[in-house]
PAZABA-763566 format. One line per 3 residues: number of its first residue (from 0); their letters; for each residue x, y, z of C-alpha. Coordinates in Angstrom, 2 decimals, decimal comma. Layout:
// PAZABA-763566
NUM> A> X:Y:Z  ...
// end
This chain:
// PAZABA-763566
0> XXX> 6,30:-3,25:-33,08  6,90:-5,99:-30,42  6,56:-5,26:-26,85
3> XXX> 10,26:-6,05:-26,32  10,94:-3,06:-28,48  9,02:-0,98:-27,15
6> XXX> 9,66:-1,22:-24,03  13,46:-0,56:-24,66  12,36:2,58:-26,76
9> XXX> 10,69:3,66:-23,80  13,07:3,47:-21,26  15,73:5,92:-23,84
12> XXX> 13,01:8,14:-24,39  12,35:8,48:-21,00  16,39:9,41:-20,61
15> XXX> 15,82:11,90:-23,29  12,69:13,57:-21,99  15,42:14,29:-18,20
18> XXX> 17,92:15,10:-20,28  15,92:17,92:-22,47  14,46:19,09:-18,96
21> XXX> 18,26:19,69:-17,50  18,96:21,16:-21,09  16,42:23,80:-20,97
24> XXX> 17,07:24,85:-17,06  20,47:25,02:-18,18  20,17:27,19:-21,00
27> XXX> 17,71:28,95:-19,15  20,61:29,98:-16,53  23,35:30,70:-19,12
30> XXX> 21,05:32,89:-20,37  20,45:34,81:-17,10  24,06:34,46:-16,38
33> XXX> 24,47:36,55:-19,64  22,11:39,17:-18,76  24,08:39,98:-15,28
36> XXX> 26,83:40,55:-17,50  24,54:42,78:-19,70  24,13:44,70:-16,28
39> XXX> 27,62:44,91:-15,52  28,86:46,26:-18,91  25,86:48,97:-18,15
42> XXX> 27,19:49,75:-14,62  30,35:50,80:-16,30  29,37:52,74:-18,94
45> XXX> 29,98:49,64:-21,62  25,87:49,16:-22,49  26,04:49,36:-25,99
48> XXX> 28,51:47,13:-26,53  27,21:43,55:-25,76  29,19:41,19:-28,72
51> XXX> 32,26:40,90:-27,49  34,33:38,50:-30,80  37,31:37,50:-28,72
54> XXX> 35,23:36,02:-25,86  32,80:34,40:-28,25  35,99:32,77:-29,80
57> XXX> 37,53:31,93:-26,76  34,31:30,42:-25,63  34,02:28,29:-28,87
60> XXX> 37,45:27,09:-28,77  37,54:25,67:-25,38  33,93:23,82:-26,51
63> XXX> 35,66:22,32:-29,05  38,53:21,26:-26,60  36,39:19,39:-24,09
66> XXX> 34,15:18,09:-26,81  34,37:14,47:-26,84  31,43:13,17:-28,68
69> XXX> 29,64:11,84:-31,13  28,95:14,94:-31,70  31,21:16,74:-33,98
72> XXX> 32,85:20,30:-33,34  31,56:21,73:-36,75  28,36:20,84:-34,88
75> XXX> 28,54:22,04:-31,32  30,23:24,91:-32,54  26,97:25,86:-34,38
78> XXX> 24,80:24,79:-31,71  26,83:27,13:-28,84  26,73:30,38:-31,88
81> XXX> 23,08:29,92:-31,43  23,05:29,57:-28,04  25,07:32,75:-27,39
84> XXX> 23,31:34,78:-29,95  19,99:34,26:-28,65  21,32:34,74:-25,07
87> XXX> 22,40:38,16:-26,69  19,22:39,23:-28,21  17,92:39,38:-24,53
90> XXX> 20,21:42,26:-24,34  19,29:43,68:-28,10  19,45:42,01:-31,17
93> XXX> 22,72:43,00:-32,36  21,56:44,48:-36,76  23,77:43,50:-39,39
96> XXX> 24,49:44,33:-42,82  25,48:42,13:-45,83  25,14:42,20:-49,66
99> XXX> 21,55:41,25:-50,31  18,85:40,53:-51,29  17,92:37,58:-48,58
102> XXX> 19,37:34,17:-49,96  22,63:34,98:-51,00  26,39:33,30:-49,99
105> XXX> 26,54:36,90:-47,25  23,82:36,27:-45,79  24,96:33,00:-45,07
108> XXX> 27,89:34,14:-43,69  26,19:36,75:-41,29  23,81:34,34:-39,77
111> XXX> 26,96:31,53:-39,34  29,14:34,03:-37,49  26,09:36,12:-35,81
114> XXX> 23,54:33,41:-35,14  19,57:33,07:-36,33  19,11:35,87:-33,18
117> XXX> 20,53:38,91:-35,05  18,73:41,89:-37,42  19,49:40,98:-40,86
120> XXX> 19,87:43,90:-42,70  20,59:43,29:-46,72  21,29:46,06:-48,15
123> XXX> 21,69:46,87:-52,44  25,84:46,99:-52,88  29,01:46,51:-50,79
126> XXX> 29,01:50,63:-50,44  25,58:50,73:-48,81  26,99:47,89:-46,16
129> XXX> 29,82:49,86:-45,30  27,56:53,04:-44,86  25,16:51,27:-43,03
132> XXX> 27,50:50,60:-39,96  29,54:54,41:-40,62  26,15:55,57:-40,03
135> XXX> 24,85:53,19:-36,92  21,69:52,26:-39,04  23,97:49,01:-38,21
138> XXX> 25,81:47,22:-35,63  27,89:45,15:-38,11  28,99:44,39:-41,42
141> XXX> 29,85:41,40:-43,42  31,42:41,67:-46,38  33,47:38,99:-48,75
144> XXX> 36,86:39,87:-48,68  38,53:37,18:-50,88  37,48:33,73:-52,51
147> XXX> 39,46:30,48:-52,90  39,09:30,72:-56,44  38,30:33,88:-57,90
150> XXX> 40,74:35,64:-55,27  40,41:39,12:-53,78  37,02:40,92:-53,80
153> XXX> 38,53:44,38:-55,19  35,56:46,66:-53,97  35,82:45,37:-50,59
156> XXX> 39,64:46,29:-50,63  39,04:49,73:-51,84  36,32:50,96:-49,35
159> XXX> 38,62:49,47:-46,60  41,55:51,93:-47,71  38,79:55,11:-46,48
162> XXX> 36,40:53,70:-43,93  36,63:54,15:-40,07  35,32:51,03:-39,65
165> XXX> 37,61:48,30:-38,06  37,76:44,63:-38,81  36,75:42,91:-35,87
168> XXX> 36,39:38,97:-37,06  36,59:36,91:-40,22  33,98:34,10:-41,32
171> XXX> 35,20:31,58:-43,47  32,26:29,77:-45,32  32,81:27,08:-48,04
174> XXX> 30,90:27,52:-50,96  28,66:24,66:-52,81  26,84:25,66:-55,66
177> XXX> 23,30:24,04:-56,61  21,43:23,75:-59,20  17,87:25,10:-58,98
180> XXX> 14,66:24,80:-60,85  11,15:23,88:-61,04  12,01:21,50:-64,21
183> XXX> 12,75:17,82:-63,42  15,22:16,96:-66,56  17,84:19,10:-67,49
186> XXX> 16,69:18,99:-71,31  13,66:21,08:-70,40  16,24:23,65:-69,16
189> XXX> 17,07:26,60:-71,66  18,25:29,29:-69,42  20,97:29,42:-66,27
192> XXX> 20,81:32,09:-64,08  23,66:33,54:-61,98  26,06:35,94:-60,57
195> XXX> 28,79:35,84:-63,20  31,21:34,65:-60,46  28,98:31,47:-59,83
198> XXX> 28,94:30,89:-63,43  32,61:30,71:-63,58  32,91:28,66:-60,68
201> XXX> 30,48:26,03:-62,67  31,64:26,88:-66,27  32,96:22,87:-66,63
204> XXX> 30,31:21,62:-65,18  27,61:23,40:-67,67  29,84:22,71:-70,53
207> XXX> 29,47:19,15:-69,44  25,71:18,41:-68,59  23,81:22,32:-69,85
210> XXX> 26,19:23,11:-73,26  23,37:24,59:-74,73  21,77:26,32:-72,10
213> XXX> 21,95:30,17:-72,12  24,35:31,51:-69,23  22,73:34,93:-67,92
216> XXX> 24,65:37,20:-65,61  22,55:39,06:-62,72  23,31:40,74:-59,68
219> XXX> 23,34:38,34:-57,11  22,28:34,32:-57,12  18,93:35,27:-54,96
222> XXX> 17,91:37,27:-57,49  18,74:34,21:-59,93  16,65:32,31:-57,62
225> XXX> 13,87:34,57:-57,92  13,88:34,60:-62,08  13,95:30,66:-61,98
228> XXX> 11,39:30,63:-59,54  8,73:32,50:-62,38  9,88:31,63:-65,46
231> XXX> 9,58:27,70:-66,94  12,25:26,18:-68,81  15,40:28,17:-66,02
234> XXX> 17,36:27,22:-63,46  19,44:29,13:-61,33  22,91:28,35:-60,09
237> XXX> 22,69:29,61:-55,85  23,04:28,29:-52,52  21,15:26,36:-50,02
240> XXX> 19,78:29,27:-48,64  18,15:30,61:-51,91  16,61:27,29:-52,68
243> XXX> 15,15:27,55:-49,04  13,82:31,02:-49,17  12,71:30,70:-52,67
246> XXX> 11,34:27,10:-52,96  13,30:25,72:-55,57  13,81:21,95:-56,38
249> XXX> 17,77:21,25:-56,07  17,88:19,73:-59,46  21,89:19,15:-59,31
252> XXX> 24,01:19,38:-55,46  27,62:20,67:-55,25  28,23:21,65:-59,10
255> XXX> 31,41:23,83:-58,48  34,45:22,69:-60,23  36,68:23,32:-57,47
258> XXX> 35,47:21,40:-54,32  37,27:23,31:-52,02  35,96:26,57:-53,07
261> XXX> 35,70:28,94:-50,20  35,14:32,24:-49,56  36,63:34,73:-46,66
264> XXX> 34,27:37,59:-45,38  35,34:40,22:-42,99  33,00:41,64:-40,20
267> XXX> 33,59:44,65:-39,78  32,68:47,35:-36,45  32,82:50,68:-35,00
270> XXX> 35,06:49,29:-32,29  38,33:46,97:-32,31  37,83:43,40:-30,87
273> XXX> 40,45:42,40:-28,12  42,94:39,51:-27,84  41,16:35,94:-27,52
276> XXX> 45,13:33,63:-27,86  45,02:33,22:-31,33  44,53:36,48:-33,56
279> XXX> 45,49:37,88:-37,11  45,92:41,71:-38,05  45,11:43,26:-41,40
282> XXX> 46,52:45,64:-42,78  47,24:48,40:-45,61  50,67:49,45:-46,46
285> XXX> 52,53:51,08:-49,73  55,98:51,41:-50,47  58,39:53,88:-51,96
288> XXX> 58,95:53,47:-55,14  62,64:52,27:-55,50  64,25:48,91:-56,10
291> XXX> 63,92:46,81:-53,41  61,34:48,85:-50,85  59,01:46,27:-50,67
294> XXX> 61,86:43,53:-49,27  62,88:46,30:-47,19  59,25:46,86:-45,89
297> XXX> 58,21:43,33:-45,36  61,96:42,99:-43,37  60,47:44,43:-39,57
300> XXX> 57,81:41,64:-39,21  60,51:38,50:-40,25  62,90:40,17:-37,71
303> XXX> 60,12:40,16:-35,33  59,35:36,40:-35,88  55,76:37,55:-37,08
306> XXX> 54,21:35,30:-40,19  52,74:37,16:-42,68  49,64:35,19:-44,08
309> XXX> 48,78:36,76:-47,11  50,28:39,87:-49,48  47,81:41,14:-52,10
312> XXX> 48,71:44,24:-54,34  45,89:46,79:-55,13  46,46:49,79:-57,73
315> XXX> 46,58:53,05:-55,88  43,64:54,89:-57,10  45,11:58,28:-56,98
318> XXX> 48,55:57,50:-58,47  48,90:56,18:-62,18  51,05:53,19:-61,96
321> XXX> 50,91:53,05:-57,99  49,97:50,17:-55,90  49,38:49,35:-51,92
324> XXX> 49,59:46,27:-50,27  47,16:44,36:-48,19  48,38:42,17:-45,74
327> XXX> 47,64:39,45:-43,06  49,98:38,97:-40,11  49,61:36,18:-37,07
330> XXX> 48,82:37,85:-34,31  47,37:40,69:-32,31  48,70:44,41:-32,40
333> XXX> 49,14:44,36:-28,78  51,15:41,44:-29,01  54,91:42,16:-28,15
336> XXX> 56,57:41,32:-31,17  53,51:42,30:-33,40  53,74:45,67:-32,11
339> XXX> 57,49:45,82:-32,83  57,20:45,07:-35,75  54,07:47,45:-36,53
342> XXX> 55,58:50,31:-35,09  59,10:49,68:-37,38  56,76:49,34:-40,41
345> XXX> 55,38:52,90:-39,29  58,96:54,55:-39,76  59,31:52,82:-43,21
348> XXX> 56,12:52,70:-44,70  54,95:55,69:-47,02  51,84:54,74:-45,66
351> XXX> 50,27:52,45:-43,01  46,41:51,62:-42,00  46,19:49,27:-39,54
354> XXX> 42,62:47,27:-40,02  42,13:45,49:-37,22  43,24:42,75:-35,18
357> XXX> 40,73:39,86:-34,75  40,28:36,29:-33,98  41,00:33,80:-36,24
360> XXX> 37,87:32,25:-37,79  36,30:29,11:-35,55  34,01:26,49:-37,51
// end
């Protein structure tokens, strides 16, 4: 390296050396700044509840607003989760549940939305996740709620027809599906493990380049992960994060047929998350059973000028031939119209649960 170079180097490293000094007092007093308000909440009686989803969205939004670059906002945004979840932690490192084991798409979405700060807590089914939080063994859950592809996640739906939980934010977290194995060709490669939905998200692409490759079903992609991790001659079909945690060879990147493949996970709480400007509500609904009572019962939220975002039928499970209706709205429920139109629905609906108004996913 010539001295001309070097010395140039030298002078930009010296800029970045300041600059990482300024960072750190910085963070250093946003972090103090964030335990007064820790202090405050406990003056008034609010200790336990540090997270706070419509500020952290409202804080994440106006980041992206200012941002002018290079940086992009997928990566600030990521940078600032971090930021405020360890700032948290000072306070208590907020535990949440997800569908395990460790290396799966959930826990993915738990640390994107609750930073590397918070208690992961995988637990053995989407019951257990739910309990976990009914129970306070948990702060929050995370649970998929519907995918791109394979559309609604029906277990999810059914627990939220009976829990007292509350959905307090939504992570939305776009699937790519890898390859994994210790082999280095795929003709060494008789067995593919995976969660059955994986597999059907791939099935082109093993007809394609593994035809006559086994296709095993297990419970979960980590735990694929973990049976091509002992066994020669396997691969798995997983994530990013269970070739990490595992230390599997990506053998193949991004082997979904659909690229946009994306799934939607709700977080769910003991407490309802406040208005941050740009909300959705979920809810449950059913209608009388009559020609035309669904028209009728969707009527109160186009008279209010609300936009419904998404209508998904469910079979009632105590009725034969029954169903309900889940549905997104724009919007909070203590927005005007929102709250019109809610409390028409009331009168009409044979029945109503309101799940929770949130923010609207920031990434």
């Amino acid at each position: 390296m010539n001295d001309e170079l070097e010395k140039k180097l030298a002078v930009v490293r010296s800029e970045i050396d300041v600059i990482d000094t300024e960072l750190l007092d910085l963070l250093n007093r946003r972090a103090r700044c964030a335990q007064q308000v820790g202090e405050i909440k406990a003056q008034h009686g609010e200790a336990g509840f540090v997270y706070r989803p419509e500020r952290e969205a409202q804080v994440l939004r106006r980041i992206q607003e200012v941002n002018r670059g290079p940086l992009s906002n997928e990566s600030v945004t990521w940078f600032f989760r971090e930021v405020m979840s360890a700032c948290l932690s000072l306070e208590r490192a907020l535990g949440v549940a997800f569908l395990g084991p460790l290396g799966t798409f959930s826990e993915s979405a738990a640390t994107k939305h609750f930073g590397h700060a918070a208690r992961l807590m995988p637990q053995n089914s989407i019951d257990d996740v739910f309990r976990e939080v009914e129970a306070s063994h948990a702060d929050y859950a995370v649970v998929p709620i519907e995918n791109s592809t394979d559309g609604a996640i029906g277990r999810t739906l059914d627990l939220l027809m009976n829990t007292q939980l509350k959905i307090c934010g939504e992570v939305v977290l776009r699937i790519h599906q890898h390859l994994l194995s210790n082999e280095t060709e795929f003709d060494k490669i008789t067995k593919v493990y995976s969660h059955a939905q994986s597999l059907g998200q791939c099935h082109e692409w093993l007809n394609r380049v593994l035809p006559h490759a086994q296709r095993i079903s297990v419970g979960s992609n980590a735990q694929a992960a973990q049976f091509a991790a002992a066994e020669t001659g396997t691969a798995a079909i997983a994530g990013e994060a269970a070739a990490e945690r595992y230390g599997l060879p990506m053998l193949a990147s991004n082997i979904e047929d659909e690229p946009n493949n994306t799934t939607r996970f709700a977080v769910l709480g003991r407490r309802e998350a406040g208005t941050s400007g740009r909300d959705k509500t979920s809810l449950i609904m059913s209608a009388p059973n009559r020609t035309g009572s669904l028209c009728w019962l969707l009527a109160p939220f186009s008279d209010a000028g609300v936009s419904m975002t998404r209508l998904e039928s469910r079979p009632a499970r105590h009725t034969l031939w029954e169903y309900v209706f889940f549905v997104d709205i724009d919007g909070h429920r203590d927005d005007p119209a929102v709250g019109k139109a809610l409390s028409e629905l009331a009168q009409r609906a044979a029945y109503l649960k309101v799940l929770g108004s949130y923010p609207v996913a920031v990434y």
